[in-house]
Every structure is written in C-alpha cells, then in structure tokens.
MARPA-88297 format. One record per residue: residue number from 1; z, x, y of N, C-alpha, C, O in turn. Coordinates in steps of 0.2 Angstrom, whole numbers, plus 5000, padded with zeros to 4 digits. Atoms other than C-alpha are relative to their C-alpha. Example, Ala and Ser with C-alpha at 12.3 -4.5 7.8 and 13.67 -1.06 7.14 Angstrom:
% MARPA-88297
     k    n.Z    n.X    n.Y   ca.Z   ca.X   ca.Y    c.Z    c.X    c.Y    o.Z    o.X    o.Y
     1   5000   5004   4994   5039   5062   4978   5000   5004   5006   5003   5009   5005
     2   4999   4996   4994   5036   5068   4995   5003   4996   5005   5004   4999   5011
//
This chain:
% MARPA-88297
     k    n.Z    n.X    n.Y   ca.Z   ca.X   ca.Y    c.Z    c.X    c.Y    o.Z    o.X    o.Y
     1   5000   5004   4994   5000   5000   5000   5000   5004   5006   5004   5009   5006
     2   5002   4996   4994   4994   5007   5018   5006   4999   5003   5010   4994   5002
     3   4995   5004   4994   5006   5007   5031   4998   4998   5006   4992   5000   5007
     4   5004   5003   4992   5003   4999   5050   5000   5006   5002   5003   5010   5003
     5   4999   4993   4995   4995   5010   5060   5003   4999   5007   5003   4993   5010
     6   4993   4998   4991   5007   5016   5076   4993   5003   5005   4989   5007   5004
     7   5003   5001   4993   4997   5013   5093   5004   5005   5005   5010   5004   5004
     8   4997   4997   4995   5002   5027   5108   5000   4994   5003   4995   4991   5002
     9   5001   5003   4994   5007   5016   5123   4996   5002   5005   4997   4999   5010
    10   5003   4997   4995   4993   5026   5133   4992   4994   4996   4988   4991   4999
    11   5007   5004   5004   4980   5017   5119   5000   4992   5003   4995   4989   5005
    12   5000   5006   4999   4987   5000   5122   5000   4999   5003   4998   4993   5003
    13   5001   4999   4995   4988   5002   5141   4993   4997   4999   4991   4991   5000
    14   5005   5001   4998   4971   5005   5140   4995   4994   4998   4991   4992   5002
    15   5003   5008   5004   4966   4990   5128   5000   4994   5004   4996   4989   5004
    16   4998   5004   5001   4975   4979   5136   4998   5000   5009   5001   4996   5012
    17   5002   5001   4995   4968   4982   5153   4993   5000   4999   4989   4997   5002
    18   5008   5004   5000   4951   4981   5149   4999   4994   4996   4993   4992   4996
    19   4999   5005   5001   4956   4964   5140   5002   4997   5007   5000   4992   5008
    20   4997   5004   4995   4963   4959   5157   4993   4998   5006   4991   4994   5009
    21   5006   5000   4995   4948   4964   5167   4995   4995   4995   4992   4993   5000
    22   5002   5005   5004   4939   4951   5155   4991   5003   5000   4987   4998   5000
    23   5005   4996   5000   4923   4961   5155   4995   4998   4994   4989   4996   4995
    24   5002   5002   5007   4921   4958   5136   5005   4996   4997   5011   4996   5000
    25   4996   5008   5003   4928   4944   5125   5005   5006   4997   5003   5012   4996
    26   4994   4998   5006   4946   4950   5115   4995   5004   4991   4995   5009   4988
    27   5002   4995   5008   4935   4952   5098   4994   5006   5000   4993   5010   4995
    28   5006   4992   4998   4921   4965   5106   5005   5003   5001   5004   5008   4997
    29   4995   4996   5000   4937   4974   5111   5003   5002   4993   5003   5008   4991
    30   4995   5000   5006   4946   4973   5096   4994   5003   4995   4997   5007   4992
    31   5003   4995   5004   4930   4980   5086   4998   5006   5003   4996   5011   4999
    32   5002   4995   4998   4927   4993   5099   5006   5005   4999   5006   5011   4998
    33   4994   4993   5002   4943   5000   5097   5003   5000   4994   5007   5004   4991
    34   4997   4999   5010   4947   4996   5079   5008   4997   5000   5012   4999   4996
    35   4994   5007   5003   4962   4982   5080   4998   4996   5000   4993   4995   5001
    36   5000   5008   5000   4965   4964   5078   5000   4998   5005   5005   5000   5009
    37   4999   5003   4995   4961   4953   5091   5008   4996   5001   5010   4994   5007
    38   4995   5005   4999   4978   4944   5089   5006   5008   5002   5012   5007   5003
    39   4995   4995   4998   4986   4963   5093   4999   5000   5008   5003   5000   5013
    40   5000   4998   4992   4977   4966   5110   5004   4991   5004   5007   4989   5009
    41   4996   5008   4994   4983   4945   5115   5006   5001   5002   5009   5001   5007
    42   4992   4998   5000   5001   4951   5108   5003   5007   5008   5008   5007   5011
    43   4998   4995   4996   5000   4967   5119   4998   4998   5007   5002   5000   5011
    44   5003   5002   4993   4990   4958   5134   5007   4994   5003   5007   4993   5009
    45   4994   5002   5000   5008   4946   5133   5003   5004   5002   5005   5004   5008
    46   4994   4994   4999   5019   4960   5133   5000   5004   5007   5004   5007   5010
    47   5000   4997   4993   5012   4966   5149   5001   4996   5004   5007   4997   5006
    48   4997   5006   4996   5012   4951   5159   5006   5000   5000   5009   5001   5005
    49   4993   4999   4998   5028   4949   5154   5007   5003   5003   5013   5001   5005
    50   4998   4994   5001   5034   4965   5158   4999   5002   5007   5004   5004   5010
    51   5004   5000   4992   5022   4967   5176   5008   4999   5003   5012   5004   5005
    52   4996   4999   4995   5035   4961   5185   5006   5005   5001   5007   5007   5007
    53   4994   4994   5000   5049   4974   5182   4999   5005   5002   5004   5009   5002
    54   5004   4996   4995   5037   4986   5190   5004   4997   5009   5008   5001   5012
    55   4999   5002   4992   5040   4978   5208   5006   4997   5001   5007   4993   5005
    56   4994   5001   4997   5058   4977   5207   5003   5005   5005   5001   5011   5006
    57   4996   4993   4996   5070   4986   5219   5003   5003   4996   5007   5000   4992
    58   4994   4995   5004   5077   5004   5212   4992   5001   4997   4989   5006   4999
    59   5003   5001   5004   5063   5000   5199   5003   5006   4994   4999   5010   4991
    60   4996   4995   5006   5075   5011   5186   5000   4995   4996   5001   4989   4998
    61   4999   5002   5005   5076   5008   5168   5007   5003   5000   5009   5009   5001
    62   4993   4999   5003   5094   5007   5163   5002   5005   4997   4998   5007   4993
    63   5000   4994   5002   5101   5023   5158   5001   5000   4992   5002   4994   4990
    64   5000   4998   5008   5101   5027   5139   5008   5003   5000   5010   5007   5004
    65   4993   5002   4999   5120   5025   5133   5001   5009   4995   5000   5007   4989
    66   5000   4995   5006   5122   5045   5122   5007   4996   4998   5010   4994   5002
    67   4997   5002   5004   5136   5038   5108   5003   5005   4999   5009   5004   4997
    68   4998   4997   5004   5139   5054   5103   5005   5005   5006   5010   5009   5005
    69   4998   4996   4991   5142   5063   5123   5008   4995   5000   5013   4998   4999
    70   4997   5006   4998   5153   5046   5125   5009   5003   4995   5014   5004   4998
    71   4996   4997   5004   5164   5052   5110   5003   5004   5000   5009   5004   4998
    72   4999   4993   4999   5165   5068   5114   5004   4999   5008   5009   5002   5009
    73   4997   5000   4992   5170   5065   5133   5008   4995   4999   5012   4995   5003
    74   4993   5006   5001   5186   5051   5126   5006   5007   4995   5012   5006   4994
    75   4997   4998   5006   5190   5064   5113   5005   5008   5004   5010   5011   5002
    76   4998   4995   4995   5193   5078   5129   5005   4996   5004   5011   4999   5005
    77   4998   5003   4996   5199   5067   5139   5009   4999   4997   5014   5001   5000
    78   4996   5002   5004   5212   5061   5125   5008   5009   4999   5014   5009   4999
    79   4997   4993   5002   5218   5082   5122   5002   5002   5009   5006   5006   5011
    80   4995   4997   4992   5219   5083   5143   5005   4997   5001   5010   5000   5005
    81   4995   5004   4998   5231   5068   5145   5005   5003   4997   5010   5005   5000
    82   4994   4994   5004   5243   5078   5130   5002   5005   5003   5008   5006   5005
    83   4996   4993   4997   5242   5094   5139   5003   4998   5007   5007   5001   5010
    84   4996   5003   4992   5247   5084   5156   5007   4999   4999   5012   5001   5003
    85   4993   5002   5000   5261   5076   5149   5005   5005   4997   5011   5005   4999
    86   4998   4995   5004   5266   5091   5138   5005   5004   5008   5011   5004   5009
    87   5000   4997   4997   5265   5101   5153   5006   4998   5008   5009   5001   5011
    88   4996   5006   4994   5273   5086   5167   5010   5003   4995   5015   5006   4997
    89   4992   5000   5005   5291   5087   5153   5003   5008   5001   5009   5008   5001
    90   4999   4993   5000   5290   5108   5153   5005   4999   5009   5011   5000   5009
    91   5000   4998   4994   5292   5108   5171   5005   4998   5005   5007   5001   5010
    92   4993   5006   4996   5305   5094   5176   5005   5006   5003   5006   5007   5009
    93   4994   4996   4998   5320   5107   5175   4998   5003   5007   5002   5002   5011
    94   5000   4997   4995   5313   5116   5189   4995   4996   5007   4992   4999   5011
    95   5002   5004   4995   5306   5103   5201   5006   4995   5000   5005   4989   5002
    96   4995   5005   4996   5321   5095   5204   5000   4993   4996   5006   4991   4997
    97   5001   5006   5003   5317   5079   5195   5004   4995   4996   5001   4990   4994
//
C-alpha cells in the first residue's frame, strides 16, 4: 500500500492561487500538477479561511510553548527557592531578626 504524497506549502500556495485566479477550471489544474481536484477545493478553503489572519494587527503567530525549556525553568526555579530559604534561616542570628 502507497502512502499519501506530502505537498510543500510553497506547492499548494501555488496551486491554490492559480485556482483562485480561475484561469483554468480545478480539474485542468489538478491534471497539470498531478492532484485531485477535491485537494486543490480543500486547499483553495484553507486559504480563504486563513486570508484574514494575514491583515490582523501584530500579525504574529502565537509563540510555540517548548515543554521541555518549561520544565527545565520550574525545576531551577524550584532548587533557587531552597537555596533562598536555606540561606534566609543561615543568616537570621546575625541580622537581628
């Protein structure tokens, strides 16, 4: 059994604006570039959909969350609070406290 072939987003870009410019029908596209008419509709959807968030303010894509940074920064954070308090209890006799 094949597997599905994987499209660059630079392929479908390009498909999927010369389906918009309406030039040539969907299934002359789809034999010129070797997909199913029913991927370039799918992909010509996804863009429309998607257009507008181009023309927002900021226009940033939400940051990428690293899981493993995240971990690592609670796990520092967790061994400086000990040495704080460690260090706060050491100290009392001689601060008056």
């Amino acid at each position: 059994m094949s597997k599905r072939k994987q499209h660059a987003p630079e392929f479908k870009a390009k498909v999927t604006l010369e389906a918009l410019k309406g030039e040539a029908t969907v299934s002359e596209l789809a034999s010129r570039f070797g997909v199913h008419p029913t991927m370039i509709n799918q992909w010509k959807c996804a863009l429309l959909d998607g257009a507008s968030g181009v023309f927002e303010r900021g226009g940033r894509k939400t940051p990428v969350v690293d899981e493993d940074q995240i971990r690592d920064l609670h796990a520092k954070i967790g061994e400086l609070a000990v040495a704080n308090s460690f260090s706060e209890r050491k100290l009392r006799p001689w601060c008056g406290t």
